[in-house]
N, C-alpha and C positions, 0 to 999 in steps of 0.2 A: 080453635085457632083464629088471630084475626088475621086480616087482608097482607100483611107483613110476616107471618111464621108460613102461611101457608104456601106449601111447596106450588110452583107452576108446572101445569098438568102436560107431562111430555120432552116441557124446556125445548129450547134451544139448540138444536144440533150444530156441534162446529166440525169443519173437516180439514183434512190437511192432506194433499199428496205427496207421497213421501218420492223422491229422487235422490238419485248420488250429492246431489248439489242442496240438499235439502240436508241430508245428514251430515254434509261437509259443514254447513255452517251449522248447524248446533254443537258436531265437538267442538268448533271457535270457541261457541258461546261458552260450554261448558268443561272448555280444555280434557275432554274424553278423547281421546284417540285410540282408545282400546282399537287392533289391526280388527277383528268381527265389526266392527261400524265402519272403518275407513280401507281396508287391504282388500281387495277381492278376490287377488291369488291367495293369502293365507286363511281367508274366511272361508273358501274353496273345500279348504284340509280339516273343516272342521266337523265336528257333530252336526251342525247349523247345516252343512254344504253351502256357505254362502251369505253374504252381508245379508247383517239383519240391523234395523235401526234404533239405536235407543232406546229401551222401555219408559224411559224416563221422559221419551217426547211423546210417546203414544200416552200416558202420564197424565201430561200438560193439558191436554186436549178434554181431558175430563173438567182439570181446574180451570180451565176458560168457559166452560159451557156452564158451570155451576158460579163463576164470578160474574158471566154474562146476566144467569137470571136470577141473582140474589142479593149480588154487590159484593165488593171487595169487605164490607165492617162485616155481613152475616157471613163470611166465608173464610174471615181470619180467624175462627177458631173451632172451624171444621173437622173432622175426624172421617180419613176413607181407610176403609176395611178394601183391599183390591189382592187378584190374583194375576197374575200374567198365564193366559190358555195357548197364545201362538204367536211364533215371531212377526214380526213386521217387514216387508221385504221389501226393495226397490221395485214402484211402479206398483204398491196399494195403496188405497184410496182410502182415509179412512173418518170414521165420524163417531163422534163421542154424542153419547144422549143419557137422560136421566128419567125417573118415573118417580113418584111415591111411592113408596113399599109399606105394606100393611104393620111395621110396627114404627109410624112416624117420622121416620128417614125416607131414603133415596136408595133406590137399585141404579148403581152407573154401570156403564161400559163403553167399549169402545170396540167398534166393530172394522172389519175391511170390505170391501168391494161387491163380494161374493155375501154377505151378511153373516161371516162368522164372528166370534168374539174372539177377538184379542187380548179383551181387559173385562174384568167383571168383577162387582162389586159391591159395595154400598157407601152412603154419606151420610153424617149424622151433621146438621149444619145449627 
């Protein structure tokens, strides 16, 4: 590998704390209004028992930490392999980091607070 394929060792952790006012403005962004992201009485009644925030922003947080330390050209034509393991809930903290994994790619994820995974994965970039 030269100086340019080669993964950085750890990357760049990004975090995000999640609030009501945090996931109010990404359904803006993303006209999601699903009531589990934005109702807390109907989110209440649900499996979840309770607002849980966009998987798609816990997500995000992978593709900024991987755009941070490779660049927007090696990251547009990325492939992540992810699972979603637990909700995201008002008032987690959370942070996305990445590793090199023994077959040439990237082990991502995205953890909360307590350092569970939320998101885990891989990137082939």
């Amino acid at each position: 590998m030269n100086d340019q394929t080669k993964p950085v060792e750890g990357g760049s952790p990004v975090t995000l704390d999640i609030t009501s006012e945090v996931i109010g403005k990404y359904a803006d962004i993303t006209n999601d209004y699903n009531p589990i992201h934005t109702d807390p009485e109907f989110a209440a009644t649900t499996p979840m028992k309770g607002v849980i925030a966009h998987g798609t922003m816990s997500l995000a947080l992978i593709w900024q930490a991987l755009r941070r330390d490779f660049g927007a050209a090696r990251c547009a034509r990325a492939a992540l392999d992810v699972r979603f393991i637990k909700p995201v809930r008002i008032n987690d903290r959370l942070t996305a980091r990445h590793q090199p994994d023994d077959g040439g790619g990237l082990s991502v994820w995205v953890e909360n607070q307590n350092g569970e995974s939320v998101i885990k994965g891989s990137a082939r970039l």
